[in-house]
N, C-alpha and C positions, 0 to 999 in steps of 0.2 A: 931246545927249550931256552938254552939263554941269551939267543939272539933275536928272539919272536916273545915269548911267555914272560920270561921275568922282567926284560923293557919294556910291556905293554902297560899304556897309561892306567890301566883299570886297575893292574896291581900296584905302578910303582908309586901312586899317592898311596897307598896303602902300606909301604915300608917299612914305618916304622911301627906298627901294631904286631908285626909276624916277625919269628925268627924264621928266615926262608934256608933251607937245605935241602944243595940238590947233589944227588948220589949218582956214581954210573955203576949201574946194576948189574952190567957185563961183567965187570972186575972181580975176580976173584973175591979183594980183602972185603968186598963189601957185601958178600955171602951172608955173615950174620944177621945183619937189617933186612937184606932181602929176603929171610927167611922168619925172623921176627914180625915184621909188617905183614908177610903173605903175598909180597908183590907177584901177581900174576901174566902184568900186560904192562905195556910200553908205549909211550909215557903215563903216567898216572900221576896224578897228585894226590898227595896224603895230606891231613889235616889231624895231627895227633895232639890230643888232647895234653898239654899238661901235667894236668894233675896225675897223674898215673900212666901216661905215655898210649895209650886205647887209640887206635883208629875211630875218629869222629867223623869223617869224610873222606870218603875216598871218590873219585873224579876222574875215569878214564879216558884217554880220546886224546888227538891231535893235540896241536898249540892253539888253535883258534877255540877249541869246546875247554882245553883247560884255559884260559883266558877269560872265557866267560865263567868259572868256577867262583871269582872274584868274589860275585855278589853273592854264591851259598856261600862261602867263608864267612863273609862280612854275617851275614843271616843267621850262622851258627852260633856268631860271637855275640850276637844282640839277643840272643836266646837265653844267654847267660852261663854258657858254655865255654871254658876257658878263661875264664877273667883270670886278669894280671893281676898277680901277687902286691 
């Protein structure tokens, strides 16, 4: 993921709109999240809402289909979902 997905030009004009975090879901400590979110599958991108932390999108698959997630992101946020504080 962070050799392929979060270098890819589709996301990294997009930078500065997202806090981007990414988790290794094998690790023990990070049990809680993986169990809070629901992570079921490997790699997945989450799109948590803000306002209350909800899964707004979720984007399963490879580097190349999260990749093109870019534009639902963007789609979500233009929806009105998510606006910055």
């Amino acid at each position: 993921m962070r050799a392929y997905v979060w270098t890819d030009k589709a996301l990294t004009r997009h930078a500065g709109r997202f806090v981007w975090l990414s988790l290794d879901m094998e690790k023990a400590k990070n049990a809680p999240a993986r169990k809070q979110i629901g992570i079921s599958a490997f790699p997945t991108l989450y799109v948590l809402d803000p306002t209350d932390g909800h899964v707004a999108l979720r984007w399963l698959g490879g580097a190349a289909a999260i990749a093109g997630a870019a534009g639902a992101v963007l789609a979500w946020r233009r929806r009105g979902a998510g606006q910055d504080p």
